[in-house]
C-alpha positions as CSV (number, residue, x, y, z in Angstrom):
1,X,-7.3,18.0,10.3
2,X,-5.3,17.9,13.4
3,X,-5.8,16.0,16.6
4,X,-5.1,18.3,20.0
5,X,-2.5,17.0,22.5
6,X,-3.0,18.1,26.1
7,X,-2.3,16.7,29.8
8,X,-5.9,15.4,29.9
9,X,-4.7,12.6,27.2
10,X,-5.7,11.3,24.0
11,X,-8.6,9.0,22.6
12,X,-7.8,5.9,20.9
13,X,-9.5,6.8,17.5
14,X,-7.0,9.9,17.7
15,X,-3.7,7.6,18.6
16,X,-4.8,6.1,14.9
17,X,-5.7,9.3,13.4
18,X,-2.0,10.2,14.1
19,X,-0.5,7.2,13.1
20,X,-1.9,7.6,10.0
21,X,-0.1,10.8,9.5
22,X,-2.6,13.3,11.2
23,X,-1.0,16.3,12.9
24,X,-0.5,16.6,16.2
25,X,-0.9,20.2,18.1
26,X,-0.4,21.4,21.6
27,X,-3.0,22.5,23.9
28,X,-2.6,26.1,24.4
29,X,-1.2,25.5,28.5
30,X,0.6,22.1,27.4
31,X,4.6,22.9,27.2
32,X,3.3,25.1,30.5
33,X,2.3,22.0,31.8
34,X,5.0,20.0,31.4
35,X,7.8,23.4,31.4
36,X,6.5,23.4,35.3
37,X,7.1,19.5,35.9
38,X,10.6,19.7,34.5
39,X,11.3,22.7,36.8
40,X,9.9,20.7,39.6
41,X,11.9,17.4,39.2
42,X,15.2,19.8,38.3
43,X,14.5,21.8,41.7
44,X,14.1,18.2,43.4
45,X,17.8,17.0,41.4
46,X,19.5,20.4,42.6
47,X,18.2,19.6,46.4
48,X,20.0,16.3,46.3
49,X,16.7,13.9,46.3
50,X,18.1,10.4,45.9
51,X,15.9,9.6,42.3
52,X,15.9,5.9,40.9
53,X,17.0,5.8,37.8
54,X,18.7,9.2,37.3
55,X,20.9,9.8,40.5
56,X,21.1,5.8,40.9
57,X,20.8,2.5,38.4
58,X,17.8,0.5,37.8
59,X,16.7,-3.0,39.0
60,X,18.8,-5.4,40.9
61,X,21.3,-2.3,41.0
62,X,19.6,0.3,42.6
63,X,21.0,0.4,45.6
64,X,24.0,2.0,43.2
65,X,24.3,5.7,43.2
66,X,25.5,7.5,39.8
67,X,28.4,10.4,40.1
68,X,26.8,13.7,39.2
69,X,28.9,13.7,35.9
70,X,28.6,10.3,34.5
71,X,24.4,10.9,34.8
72,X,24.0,12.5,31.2
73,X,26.1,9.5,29.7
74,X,23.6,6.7,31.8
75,X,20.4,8.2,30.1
76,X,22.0,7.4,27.1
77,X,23.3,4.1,27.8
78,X,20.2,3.0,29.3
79,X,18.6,3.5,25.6
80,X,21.7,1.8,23.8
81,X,21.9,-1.4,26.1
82,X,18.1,-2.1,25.8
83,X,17.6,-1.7,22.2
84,X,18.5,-5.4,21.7
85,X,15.4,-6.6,20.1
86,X,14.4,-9.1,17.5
87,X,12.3,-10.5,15.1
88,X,10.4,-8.2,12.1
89,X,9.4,-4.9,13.1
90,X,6.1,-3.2,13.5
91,X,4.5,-2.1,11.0
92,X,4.8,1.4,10.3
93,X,1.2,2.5,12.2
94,X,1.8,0.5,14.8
95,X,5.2,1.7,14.8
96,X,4.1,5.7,15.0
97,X,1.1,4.6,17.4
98,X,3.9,3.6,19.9
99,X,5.3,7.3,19.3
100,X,1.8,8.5,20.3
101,X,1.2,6.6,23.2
102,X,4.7,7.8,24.2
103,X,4.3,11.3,23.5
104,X,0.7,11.0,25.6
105,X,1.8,9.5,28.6
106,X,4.6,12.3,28.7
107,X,2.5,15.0,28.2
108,X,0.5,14.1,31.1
109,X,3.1,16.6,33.7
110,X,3.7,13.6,36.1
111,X,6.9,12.4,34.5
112,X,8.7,15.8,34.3
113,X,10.7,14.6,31.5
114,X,12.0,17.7,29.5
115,X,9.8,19.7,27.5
116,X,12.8,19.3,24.2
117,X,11.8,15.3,24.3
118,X,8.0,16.3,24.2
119,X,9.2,18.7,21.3
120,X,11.1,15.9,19.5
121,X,8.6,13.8,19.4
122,X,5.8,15.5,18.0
123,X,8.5,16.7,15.4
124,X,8.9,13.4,14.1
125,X,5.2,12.5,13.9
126,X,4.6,15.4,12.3
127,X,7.6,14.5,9.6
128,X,5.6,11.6,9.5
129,X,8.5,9.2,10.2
130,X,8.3,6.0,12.0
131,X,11.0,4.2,14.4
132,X,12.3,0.6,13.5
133,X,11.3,-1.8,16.4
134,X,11.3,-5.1,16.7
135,X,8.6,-6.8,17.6
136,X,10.1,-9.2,20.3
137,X,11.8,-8.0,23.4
138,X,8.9,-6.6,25.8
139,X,7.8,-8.4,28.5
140,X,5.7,-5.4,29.8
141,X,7.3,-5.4,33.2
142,X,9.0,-2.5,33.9
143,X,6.8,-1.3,30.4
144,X,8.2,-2.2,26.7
145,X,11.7,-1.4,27.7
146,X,13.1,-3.3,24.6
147,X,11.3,-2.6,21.5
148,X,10.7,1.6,23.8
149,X,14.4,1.9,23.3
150,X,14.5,1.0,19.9
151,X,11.5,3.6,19.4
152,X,13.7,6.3,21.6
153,X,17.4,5.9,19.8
154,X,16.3,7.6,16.7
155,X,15.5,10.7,18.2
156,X,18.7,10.9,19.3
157,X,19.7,10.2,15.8
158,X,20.9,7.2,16.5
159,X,19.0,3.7,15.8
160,X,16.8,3.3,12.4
161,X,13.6,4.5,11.2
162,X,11.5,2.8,8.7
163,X,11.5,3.9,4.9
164,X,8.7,3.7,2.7
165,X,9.1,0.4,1.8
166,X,9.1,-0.7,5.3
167,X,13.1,-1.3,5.4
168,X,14.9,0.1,8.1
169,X,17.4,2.8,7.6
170,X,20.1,4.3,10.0
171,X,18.1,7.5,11.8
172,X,20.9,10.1,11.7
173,X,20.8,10.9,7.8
174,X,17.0,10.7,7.7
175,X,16.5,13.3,10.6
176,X,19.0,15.7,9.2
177,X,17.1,15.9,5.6
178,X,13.7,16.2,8.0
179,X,15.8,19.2,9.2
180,X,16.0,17.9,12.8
181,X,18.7,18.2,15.3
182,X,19.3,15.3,17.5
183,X,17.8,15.5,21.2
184,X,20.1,16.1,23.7
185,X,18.4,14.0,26.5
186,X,17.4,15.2,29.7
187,X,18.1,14.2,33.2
188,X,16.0,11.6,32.9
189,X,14.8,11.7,29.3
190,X,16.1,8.3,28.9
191,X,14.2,6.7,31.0
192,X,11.5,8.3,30.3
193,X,11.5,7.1,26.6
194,X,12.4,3.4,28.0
195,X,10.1,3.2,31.0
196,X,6.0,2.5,30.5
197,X,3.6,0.9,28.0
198,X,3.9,2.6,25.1
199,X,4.2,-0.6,22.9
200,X,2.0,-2.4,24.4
201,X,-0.9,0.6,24.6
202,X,-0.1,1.4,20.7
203,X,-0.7,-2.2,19.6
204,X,-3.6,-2.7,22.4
205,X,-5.1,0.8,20.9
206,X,-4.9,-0.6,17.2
207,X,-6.1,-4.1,17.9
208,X,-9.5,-2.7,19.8
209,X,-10.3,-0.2,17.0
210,X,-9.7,-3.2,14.3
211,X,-11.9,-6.0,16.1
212,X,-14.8,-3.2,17.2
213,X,-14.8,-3.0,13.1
214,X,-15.3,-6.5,12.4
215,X,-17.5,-7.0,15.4
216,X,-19.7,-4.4,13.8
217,X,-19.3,-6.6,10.2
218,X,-19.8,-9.8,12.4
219,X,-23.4,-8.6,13.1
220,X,-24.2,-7.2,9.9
221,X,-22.9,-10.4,8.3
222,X,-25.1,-12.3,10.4
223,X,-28.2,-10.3,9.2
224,X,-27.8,-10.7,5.9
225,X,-27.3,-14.7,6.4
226,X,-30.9,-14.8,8.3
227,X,-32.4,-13.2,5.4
228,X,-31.1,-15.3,2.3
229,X,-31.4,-18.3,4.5
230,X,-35.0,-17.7,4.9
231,X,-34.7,-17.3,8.6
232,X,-36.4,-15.6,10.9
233,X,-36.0,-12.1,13.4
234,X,-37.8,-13.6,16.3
235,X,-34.9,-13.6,18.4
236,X,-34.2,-10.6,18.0
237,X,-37.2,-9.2,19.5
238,X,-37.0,-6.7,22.3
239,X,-38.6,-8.4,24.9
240,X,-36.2,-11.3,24.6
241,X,-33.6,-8.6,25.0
242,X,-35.5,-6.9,27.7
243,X,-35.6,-10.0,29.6
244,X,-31.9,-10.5,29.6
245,X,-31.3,-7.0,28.9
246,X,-26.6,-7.5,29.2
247,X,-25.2,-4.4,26.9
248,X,-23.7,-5.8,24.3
249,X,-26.5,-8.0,23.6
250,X,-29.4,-4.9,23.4
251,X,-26.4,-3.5,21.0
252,X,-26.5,-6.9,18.3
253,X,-29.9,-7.3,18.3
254,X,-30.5,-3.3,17.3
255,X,-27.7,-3.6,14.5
256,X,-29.5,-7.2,13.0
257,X,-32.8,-5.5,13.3
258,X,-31.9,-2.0,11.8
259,X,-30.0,-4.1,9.1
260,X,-32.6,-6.6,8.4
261,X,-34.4,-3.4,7.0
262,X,-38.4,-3.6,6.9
263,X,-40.1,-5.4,9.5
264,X,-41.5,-7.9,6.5
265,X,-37.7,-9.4,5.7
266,X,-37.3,-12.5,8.0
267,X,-40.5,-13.0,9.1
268,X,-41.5,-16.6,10.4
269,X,-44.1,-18.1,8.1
270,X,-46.6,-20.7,8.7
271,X,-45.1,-24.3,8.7
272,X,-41.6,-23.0,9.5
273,X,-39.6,-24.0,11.7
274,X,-39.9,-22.0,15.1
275,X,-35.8,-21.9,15.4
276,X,-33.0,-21.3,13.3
277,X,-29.9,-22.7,14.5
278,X,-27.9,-21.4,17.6
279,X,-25.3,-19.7,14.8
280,X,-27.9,-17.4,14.0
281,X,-30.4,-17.4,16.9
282,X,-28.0,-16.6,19.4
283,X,-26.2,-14.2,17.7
284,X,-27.3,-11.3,20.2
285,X,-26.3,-13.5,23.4
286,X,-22.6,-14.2,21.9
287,X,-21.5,-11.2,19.6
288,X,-23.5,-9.5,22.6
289,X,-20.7,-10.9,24.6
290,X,-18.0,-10.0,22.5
291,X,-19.1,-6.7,22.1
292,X,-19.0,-6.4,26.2
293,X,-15.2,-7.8,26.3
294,X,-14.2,-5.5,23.5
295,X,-16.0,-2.8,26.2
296,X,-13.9,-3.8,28.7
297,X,-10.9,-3.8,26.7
298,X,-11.8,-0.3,25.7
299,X,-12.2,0.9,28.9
300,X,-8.7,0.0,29.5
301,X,-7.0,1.5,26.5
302,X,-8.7,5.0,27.3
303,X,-7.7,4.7,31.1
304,X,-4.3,3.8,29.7
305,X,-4.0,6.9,26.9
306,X,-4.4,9.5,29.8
307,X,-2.4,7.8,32.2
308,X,1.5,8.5,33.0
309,X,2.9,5.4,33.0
310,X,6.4,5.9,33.7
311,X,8.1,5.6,37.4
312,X,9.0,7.5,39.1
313,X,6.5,9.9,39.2
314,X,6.2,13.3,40.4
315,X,3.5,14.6,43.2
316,X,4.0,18.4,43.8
317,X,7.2,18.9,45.1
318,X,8.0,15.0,46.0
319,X,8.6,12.5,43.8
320,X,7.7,8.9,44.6
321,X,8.4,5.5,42.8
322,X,5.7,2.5,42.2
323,X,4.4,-0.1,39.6
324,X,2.4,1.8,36.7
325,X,4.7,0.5,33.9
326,X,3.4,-2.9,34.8
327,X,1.2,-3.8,31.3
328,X,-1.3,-6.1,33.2
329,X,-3.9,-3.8,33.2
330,X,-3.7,-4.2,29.1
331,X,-2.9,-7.9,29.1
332,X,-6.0,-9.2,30.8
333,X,-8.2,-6.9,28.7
334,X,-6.6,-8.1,25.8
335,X,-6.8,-11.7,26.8
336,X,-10.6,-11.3,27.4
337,X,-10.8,-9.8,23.8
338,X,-8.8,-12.2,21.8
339,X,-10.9,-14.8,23.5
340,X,-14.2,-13.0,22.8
341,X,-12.9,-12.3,19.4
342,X,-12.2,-16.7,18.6
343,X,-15.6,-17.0,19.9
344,X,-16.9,-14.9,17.6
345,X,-14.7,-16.5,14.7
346,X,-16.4,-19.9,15.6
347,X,-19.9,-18.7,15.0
348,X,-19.2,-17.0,11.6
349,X,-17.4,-20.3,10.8
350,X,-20.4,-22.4,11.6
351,X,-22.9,-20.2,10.0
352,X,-20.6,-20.5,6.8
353,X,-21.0,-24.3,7.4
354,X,-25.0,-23.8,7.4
355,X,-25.2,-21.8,4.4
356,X,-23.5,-24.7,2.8
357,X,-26.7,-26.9,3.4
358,X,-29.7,-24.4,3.6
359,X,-32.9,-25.6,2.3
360,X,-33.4,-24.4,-1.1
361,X,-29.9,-24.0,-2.1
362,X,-27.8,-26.3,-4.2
363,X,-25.3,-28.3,-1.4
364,X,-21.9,-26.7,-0.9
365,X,-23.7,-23.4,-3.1
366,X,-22.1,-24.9,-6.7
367,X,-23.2,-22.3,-9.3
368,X,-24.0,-23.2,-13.0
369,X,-21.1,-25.6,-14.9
370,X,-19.3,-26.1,-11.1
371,X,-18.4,-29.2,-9.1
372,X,-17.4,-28.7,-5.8
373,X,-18.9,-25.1,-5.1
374,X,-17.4,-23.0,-2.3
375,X,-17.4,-26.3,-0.3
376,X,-13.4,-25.4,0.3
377,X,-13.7,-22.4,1.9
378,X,-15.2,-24.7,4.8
379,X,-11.6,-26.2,5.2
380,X,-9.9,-23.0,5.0
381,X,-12.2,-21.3,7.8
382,X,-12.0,-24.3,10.1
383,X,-8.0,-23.9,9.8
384,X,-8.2,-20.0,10.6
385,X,-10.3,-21.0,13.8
386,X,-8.2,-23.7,14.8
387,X,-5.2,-21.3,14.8
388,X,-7.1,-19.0,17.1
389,X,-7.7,-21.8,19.1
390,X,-4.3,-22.1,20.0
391,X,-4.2,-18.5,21.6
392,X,-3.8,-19.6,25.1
393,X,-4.2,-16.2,27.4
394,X,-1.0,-14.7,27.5
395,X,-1.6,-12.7,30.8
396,X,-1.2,-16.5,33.2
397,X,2.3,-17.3,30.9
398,X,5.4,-15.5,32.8
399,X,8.7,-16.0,34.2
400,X,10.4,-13.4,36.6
401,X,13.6,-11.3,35.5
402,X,15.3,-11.1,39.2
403,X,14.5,-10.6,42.5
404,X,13.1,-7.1,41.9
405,X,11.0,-7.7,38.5
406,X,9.8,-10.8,39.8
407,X,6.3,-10.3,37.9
408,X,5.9,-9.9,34.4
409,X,2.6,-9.0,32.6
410,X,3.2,-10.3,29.3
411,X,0.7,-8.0,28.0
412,X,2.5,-7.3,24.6
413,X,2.3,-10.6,23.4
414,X,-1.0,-10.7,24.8
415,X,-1.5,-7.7,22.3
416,X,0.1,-9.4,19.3
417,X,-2.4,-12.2,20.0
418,X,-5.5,-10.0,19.3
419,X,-4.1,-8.7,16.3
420,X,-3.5,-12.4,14.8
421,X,-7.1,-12.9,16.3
422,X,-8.1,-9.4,14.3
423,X,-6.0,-11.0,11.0
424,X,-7.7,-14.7,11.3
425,X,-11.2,-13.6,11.7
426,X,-10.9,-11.2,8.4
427,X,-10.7,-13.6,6.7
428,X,-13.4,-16.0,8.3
429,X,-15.7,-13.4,7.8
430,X,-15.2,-12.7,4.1
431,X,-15.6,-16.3,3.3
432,X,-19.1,-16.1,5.2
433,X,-20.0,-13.1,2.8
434,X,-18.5,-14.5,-0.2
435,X,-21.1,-17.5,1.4
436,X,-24.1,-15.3,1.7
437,X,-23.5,-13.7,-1.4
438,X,-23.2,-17.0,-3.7
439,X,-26.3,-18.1,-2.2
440,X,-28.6,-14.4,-3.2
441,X,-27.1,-15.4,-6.2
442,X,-28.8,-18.7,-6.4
443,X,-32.1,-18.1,-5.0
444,X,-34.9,-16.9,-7.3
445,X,-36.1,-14.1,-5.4
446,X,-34.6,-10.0,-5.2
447,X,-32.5,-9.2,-1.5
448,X,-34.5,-6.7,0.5
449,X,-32.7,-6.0,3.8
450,X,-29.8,-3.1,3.2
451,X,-27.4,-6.1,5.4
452,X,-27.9,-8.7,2.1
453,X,-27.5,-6.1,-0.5
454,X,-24.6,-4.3,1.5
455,X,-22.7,-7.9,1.4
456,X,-23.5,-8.8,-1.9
457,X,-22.2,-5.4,-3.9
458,X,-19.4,-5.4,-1.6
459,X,-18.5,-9.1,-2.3
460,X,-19.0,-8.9,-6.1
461,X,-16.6,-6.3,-6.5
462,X,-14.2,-8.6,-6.0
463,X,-15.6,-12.2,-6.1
464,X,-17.5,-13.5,-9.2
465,X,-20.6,-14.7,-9.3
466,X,-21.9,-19.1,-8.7
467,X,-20.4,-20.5,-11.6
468,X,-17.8,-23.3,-12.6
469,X,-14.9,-23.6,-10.4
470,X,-11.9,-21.7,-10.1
471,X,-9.5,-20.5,-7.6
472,X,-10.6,-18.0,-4.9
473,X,-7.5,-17.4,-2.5
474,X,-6.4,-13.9,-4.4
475,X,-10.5,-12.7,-4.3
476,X,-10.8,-14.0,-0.6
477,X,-7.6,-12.0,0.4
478,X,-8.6,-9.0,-1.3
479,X,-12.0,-9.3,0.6
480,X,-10.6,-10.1,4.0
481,X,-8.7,-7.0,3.5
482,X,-11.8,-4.5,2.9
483,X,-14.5,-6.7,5.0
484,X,-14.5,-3.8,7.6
485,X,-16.6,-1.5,4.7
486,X,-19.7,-3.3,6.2
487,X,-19.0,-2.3,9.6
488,X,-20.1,1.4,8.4
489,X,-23.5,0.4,7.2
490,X,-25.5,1.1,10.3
491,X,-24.7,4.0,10.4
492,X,-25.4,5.1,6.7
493,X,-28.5,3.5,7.5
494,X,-29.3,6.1,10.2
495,X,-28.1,8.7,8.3
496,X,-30.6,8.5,6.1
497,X,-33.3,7.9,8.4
């Protein structure tokens, strides 16, 4: 499988498809495409147009023109003096997402950076190497010029890329035995590579696909907790929906129904109660929510992946200069998300805390010859959430660079905050399914709905059934780490339908 590259842009499942090592081809009229915007931006360099950033400096210095022979050497310079990032680096699909995003915005024609840097970096996707960047440095002002440089220098065989392990290792040897020359940049190939949101769109692109996955599990999860709580389906009936009919809400309610199975599982019975709690009855109204931030944030990312987002630009024969590096329209998105996604943390977490009293279950769910039961997990939930809770939006916490970058988005933190949002609520939701499984376990009666018997077989692969007590972080890990598996039951179920 391959995924097609062309000026029209990319899709955000493909930017992962890639990352994880899928090829990337040209359009048949791409390098004519972006062969015709180099021609245009060289014709406008030969006439003498005054360009910021390749005939003058950047920023505060601007107003600085370079000599005509010292313009080669700045390209390069401008990648060597901003690669002074810190901290761990990305992870090596984040790492090759940022390549993606890159390579996407370029391919776009409105940069008219060479057509050899378009070349060189599907090369080393399709090598399936990955640049070493740090994960601190971007500020996504004028874009991630920090950790972008980082991503840039190895092209040039300079800088690192990552090794199997993870480790960085110096770029030079490594694209040699790939049989790859180094790029000779072009006349403005370095800011190019520096310039725009490439870090910011790669992580924003990851962390959407990763939460719309536990979304998904959030809802089947919630299903399966109605039925082996004895609950009942009468909020999710359409003409509640219909009534307040908000997207993501009609979309929740459609999962819990198709995933409560036959219309007999979850019934309300004579003498029952005429409401479960909020944690399962308004499940529609808030993972409806979430579901509509996540839209919103998705929206974003696709506008973003067809988008040049470097500066200047060209338009025909002129080239003009303006603001679309600037990563605010990712950062609120992904402030909306994370928030949505703590929200939807919160409910899993107190629908763990009712399964730990249901009616007809043994408190805190202790199996035969246990003690204290999966009472624990309660503590370890609550501290996930509470972490979450400290994610203040990123997008309102700046402070300028100079006069001329006197705004700053701080959209890739903003981004790193949804993925520790993505990593917390993993883990809240396996501990709600190790929850829901323990109590099918204990209750004398067979699971019906394909939600309940989804989470338990997934769940006892890994966690053992109610019994005495023992110690749960390794199983709980494990399970955080394949909780997303549930996310694809809907559609199996349809499928088969």
């Amino acid at each position: 499988m391959s995924v097609m590259l062309s000026a029209a842009g990319i899709t955000p499942d493909e930017v992962a498809a890639v990352a994880a090592g899928e090829t990337l081809t040209w359009a048949v009229d791409l390098a004519g495409t972006v062969g015709a915007a180099q021609a245009a931006f060289e014709r406008l360099l030969d006439g003498g147009a005054r360009i910021y950033g390749v005939t003058t400096e950047v920023a505060g210095r601007s107003s600085f023109d370079i000599p005509a022979e010292h313009r080669g050497a700045y390209q390069i310079a401008m990648l060597r003096s901003h690669a002074c990032g810190t901290g761990p680096l990305l992870d090596r699909r984040a790492a090759r997402a940022a390549w993606v995003t890159k390579v996407a915005s370029l391919a776009t024609g409105h940069a008219g950076c060479s057509l050899a840097l378009l070349t060189a970096l599907t090369d080393v996707l399709n090598r399936d190497l990955a640049p070493a960047v740090p994960t601190t440095g971007s500020l996504a002002a004028s874009g991630d010029l920090v950790p972008s440089a980082h991503a840039g220098l190895p092209l040039l065989g300079e800088g690192e890329f990552l090794d199997e392990a993870g480790d960085a290792v110096p770029a030079g040897p490594l694209l040699t035995a790939q049989g790859l020359r180094p790029l000779t940049p072009g006349p403005r190939d370095g800011l190019s590579l520096v310039n725009g949101t490439s870090v910011t769109g790669a992580l924003a692109t990851l962390g959407l696909l990763d939460a719309e996955l536990l979304l998904a599990t959030a809802d089947v999860l919630a299903a399966a907790g109605i039925e082996v709580r004895c609950g009942h389906r009468d909020a999710f009936a359409q003409a509640i929906l219909n009534a307040r009919p908000h997207h993501g809400a009609l979309r929740t309610a459609g999962t819990v129904e198709l995933t409560l199975g036959a219309a007999e599982t979850a019934q309300r019975v004579e003498g029952q109660s005429f409401h479960d709690a909020y944690a399962w009855r308004c499940v529609p109204q808030v993972h409806g929510a979430v579901h509509d931030a996540l839209g919103y944030l998705r929206a974003a990312v696709s506008t973003e992946l067809r988008s040049c987002t470097d500066n200047p630009i060209l338009d025909g024969d002129s080239i003009v200069s303006g603001g679309n590096f600037h990563g605010a329209p990712l950062g609120i998105p992904l402030d909306s998300a994370t928030t949505a996604m703590t929200v939807l943390a919160g409910l899993s977490r107190q629908r763990l805390v009712g399964l730990m009293s249901s009616s007809g279950l043994p408190e805190s769910l202790v199996g035969p010859g246990g003690n204290f039961g999966l009472g624990m997990l309660v503590a370890t939930v609550t501290a996930h959430v509470l972490q979450l809770n400290g994610l203040v939006p990123a997008s309102t916490r700046w402070l300028p660079i100079d006069e001329a970058e006197d705004h700053v988005a701080n959209a890739t933190v903003a981004a790193f905050q949804l993925r520790a949002a993505v990593d917390g609520i993993r883990h809240v939701l396996a501990a709600e399914a190790i929850a829901i499984a323990a109590a099918a376990d204990l209750r004398d009666r067979p699971s019906v709905g394909p939600a309940l018997r989804a989470v338990h077989a997934l769940t006892r692969q890994l966690v053992a059934a109610p019994g005495p007590d023992r110690t749960m972080s390794a199983s709980l890990t494990e399970l955080a780490r394949r909780i997303h598996e549930l996310a694809m039951l809907p559609d199996s179920i349809r499928c088969l339908a």
